[in-house]
C-alpha positions as CSV (number, residue, x, y, z in Angstrom):
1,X,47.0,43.9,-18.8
2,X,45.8,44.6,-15.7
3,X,48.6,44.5,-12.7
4,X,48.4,45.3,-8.8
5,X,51.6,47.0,-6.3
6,X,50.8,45.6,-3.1
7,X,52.9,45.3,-0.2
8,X,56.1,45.5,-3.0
9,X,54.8,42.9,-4.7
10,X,54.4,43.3,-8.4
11,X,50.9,40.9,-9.8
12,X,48.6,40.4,-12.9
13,X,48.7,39.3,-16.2
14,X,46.9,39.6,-19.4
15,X,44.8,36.9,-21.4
16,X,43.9,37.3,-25.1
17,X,43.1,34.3,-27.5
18,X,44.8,31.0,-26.8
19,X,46.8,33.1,-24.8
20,X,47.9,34.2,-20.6
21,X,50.3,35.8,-19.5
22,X,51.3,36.3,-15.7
23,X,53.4,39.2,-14.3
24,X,55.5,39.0,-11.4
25,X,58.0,40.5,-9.5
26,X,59.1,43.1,-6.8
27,X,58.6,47.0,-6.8
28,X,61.2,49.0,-4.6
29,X,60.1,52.0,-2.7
30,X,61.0,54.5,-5.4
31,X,59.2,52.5,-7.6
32,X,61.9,50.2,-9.8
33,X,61.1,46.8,-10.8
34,X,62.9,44.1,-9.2
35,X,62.9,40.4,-10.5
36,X,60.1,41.0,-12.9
37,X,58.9,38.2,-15.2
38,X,56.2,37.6,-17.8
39,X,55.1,33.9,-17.4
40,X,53.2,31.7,-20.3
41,X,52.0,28.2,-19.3
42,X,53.9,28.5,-16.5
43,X,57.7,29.1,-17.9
44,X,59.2,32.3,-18.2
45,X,59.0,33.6,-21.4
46,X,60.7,37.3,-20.3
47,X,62.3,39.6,-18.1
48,X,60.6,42.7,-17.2
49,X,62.5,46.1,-16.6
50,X,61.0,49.4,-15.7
51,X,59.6,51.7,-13.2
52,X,56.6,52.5,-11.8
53,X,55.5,56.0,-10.9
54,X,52.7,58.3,-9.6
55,X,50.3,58.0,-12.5
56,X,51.6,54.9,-14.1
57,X,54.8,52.8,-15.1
58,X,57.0,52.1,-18.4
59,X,59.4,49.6,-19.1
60,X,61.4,47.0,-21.3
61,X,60.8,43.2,-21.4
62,X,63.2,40.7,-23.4
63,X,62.7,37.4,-24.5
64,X,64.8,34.6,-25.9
65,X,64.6,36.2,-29.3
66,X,62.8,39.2,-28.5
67,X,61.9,42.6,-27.3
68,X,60.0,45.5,-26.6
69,X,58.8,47.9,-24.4
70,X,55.5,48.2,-22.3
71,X,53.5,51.2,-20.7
72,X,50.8,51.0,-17.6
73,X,48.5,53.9,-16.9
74,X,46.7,54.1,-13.4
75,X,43.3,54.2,-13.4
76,X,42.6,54.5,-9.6
């Protein structure tokens, strides 16, 4: 997954097999997701949780029947 923080603006997505996902959202200034979604063919499929910190982010996502959690690391 590959995701951008701009402006306080949460991007990206992921794309496997068959398969994209899109991430979106907002990122508060000390660093919380706000209104975060995973999107699949343009419906959300999830609602993202977590927060994002110096050297990466962690989280939770849940779907209509289910869940788990998710990690970022920065590579820049």
């Amino acid at each position: 997954m590959d995701v951008a923080v701009e402006a306080g603006r949460l991007s990206g997505g992921a794309h496997g097999e068959n398969v994209a996902i899109v991430a979106t959202g907002a990122v508060g200034e000390t660093g919380e997701i706000a209104d975060g979604v995973f999107w699949r063919d343009e419906r959300a499929v999830a609602i993202v949780t977590g927060t994002f910190g110096a050297s990466g982010a962690a989280g939770r996502w849940q779907g209509s029947s289910c869940e788990g959690v998710w990690s970022l690391q920065r590579f820049r």
